[in-house]
C-alpha positions as CSV (number, residue, x, y, z in Angstrom):
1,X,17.1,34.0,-25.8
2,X,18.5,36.5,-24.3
3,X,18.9,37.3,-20.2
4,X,16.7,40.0,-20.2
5,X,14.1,38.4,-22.4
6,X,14.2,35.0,-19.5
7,X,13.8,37.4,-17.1
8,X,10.6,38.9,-18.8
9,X,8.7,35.8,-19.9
10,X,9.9,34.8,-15.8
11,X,7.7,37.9,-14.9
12,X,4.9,38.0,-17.0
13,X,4.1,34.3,-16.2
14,X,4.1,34.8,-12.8
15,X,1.9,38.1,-13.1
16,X,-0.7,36.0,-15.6
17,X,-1.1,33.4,-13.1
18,X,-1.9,35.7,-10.1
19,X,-4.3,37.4,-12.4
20,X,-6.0,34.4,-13.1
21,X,-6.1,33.6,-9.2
22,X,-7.3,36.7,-8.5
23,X,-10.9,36.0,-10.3
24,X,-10.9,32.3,-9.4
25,X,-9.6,31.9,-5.8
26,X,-12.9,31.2,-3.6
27,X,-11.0,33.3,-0.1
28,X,-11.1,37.5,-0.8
29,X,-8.4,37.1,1.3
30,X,-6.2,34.8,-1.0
31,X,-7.6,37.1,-3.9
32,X,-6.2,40.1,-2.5
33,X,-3.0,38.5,-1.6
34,X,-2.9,37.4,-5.4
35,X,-3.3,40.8,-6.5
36,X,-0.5,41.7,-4.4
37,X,1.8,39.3,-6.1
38,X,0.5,40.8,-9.5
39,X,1.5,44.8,-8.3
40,X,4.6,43.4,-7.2
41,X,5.3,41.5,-10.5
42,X,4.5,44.0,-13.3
43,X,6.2,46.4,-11.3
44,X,9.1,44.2,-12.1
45,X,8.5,44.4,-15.7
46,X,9.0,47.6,-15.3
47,X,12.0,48.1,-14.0
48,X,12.9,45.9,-17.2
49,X,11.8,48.9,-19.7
50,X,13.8,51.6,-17.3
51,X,10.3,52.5,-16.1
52,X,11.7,53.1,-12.1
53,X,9.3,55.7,-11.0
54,X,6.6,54.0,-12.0
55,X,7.3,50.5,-10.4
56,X,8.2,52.4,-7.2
57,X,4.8,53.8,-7.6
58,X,3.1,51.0,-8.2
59,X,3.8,49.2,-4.8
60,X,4.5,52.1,-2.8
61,X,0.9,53.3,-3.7
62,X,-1.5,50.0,-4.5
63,X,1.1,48.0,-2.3
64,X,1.4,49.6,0.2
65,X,-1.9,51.6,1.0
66,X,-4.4,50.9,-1.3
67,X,-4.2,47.0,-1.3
68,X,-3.7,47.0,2.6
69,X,-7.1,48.5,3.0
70,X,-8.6,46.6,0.8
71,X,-7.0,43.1,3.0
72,X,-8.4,45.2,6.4
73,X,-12.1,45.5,5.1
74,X,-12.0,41.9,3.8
75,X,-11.3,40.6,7.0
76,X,-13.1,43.0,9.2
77,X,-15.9,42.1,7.1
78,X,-18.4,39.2,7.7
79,X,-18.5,37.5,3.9
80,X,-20.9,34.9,3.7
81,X,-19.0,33.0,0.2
82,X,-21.7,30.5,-0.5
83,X,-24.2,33.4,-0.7
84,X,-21.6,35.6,-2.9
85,X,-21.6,32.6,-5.0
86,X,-25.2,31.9,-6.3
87,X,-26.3,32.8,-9.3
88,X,-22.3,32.0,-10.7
89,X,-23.5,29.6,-13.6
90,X,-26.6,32.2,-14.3
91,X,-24.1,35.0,-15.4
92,X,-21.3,32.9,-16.7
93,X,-22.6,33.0,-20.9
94,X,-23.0,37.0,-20.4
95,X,-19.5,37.0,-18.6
96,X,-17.8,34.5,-21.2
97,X,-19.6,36.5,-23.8
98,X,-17.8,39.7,-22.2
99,X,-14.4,37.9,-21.7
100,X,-14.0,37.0,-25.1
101,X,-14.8,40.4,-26.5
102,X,-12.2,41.9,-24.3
103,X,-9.6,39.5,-25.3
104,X,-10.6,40.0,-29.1
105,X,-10.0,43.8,-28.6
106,X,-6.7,43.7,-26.7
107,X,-5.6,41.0,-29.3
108,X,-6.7,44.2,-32.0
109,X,-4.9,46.8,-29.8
110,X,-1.9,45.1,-28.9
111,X,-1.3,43.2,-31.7
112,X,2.3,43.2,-33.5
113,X,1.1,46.1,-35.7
114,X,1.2,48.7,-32.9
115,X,3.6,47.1,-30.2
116,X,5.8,44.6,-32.1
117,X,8.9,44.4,-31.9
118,X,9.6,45.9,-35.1
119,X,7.5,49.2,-34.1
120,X,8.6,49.1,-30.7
121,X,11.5,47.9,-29.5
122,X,13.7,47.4,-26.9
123,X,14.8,50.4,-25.2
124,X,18.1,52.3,-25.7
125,X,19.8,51.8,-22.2
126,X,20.2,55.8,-20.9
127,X,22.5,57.5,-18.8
128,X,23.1,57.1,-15.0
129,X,22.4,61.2,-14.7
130,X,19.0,60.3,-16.8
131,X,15.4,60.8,-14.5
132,X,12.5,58.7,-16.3
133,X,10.5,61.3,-13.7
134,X,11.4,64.7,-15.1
135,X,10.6,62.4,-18.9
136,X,7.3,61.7,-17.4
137,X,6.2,65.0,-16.4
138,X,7.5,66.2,-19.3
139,X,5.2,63.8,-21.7
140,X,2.1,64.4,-19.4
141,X,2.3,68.3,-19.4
142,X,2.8,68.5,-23.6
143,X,2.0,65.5,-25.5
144,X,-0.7,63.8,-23.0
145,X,-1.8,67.4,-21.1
146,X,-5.4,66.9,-22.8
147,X,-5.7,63.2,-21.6
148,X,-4.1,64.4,-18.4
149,X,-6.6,67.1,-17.6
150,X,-9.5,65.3,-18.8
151,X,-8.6,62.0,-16.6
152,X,-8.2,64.7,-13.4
153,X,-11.8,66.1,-14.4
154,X,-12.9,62.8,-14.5
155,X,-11.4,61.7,-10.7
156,X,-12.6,65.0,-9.6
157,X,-16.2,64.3,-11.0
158,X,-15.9,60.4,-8.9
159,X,-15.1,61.6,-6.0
160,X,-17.8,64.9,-5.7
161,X,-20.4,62.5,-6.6
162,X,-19.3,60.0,-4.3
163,X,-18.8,62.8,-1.4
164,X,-22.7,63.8,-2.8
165,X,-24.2,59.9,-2.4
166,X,-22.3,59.5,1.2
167,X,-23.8,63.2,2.5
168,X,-27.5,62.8,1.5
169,X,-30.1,63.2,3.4
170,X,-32.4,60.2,5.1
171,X,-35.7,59.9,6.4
172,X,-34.7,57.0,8.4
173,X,-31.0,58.1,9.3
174,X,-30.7,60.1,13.1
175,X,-28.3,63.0,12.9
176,X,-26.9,64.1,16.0
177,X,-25.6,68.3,16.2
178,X,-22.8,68.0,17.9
179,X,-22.8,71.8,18.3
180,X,-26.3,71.5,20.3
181,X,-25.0,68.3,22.6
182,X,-22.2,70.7,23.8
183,X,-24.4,73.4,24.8
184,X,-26.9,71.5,26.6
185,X,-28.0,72.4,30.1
186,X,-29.2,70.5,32.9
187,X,-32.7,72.1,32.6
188,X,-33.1,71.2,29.2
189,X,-32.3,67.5,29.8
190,X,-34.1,67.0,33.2
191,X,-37.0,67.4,34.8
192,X,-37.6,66.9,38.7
193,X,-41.6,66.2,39.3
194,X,-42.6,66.5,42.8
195,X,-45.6,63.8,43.8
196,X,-47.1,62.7,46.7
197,X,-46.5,59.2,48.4
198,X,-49.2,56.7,48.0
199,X,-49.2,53.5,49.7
200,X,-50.2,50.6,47.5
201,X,-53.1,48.3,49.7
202,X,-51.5,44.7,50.5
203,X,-54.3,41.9,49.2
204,X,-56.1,40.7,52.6
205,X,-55.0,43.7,54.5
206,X,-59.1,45.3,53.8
207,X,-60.4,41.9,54.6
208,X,-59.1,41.1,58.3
């Protein structure tokens, strides 16, 4: 076994284990925290294949912002766990029913007949002037620039439809005009009522 072959079974059991934590730790918080360790361990492997730009990506971008919000709306949240976890054992057959399909088509996909070793290898070690970034836009913008437009189309359909579901309009929701706030007078707000004092009788005072 070779260095570099230690260092990636190191890596890939590490980032296996966190995955499994992530679905079976009972804290979000600890889930999240596992997730982190799995970011930060694939983008490891990574670096193994020469892959820089992406690893850097990886945990500048879901490290670094997306997982950190993710930890802050966790524990900003009030999670009640014992409710999140009824009705586990009801879903489990559909889930393991699920799981098992999954795990029968990745076995399919990434079998050894379309990422072994002897179709793909290990990677010819490039040049210290060579940019895996320039590669990158290059494959995205020829080979992929199909996938690549259709997977933007797709975002830009998620996040119009999401801007769409956050703007409707409620019956039971108040909206406020800011606009109309600023230019409020006085007048508009108040009124001064003029009325005449009137002395409220004190019990027994009619009597004596």
């Amino acid at each position: 076994m070779t260095y570099t072959t230690a260092i990636f079974y190191f890596f890939a059991a590490i980032l296996v284990f966190a995955g499994l934590r992530v679905i079976t730790a009972r804290n979000p918080v600890h889930a999240a925290l596992f997730l982190v360790l799995a970011f930060f361990t694939a983008a490891g492997l990574w670096m193994l294949l020469e892959a820089e730009f992406l690893a850097i990506t990886l945990v500048l971008v879901y490290v670094g912002a997306v997982m950190v919000l993710f930890l802050f709306v966790v524990m900003m949240l009030d999670i009640n766990l014992d409710k999140l976890r009824e009705g586990f054992w009801d879903y489990l057959p559909l889930a393991g029913f699920v799981s098992v399909l999954l795990v029968i088509e990745m076995a399919l996909i990434l079998g050894s007949r379309h990422f072994g070793l002897e179709v793909m290898g290990t990677p010819a070690p490039h040049a210290a002037d060579y940019s895996n970034t320039k590669e990158l836009g290059r494959l995205l913008y020829t080979d992929y620039v199909y996938a690549f437009e259709l997977a933007a189309v797709i975002l830009l359909v998620a996040i119009v439809a999401a801007i769409a579901l956050t703007l409707r309009r409620r019956k039971d929701s108040k909206y406020i005009d800011p606009a109309e706030q600023v230019r409020v007078k006085r007048n508009d707000r108040l009124r001064i009522v003029k009325m005449q004092a009137v002395k409220k009788p004190v019990a027994g005072e009619g009597d004596a």
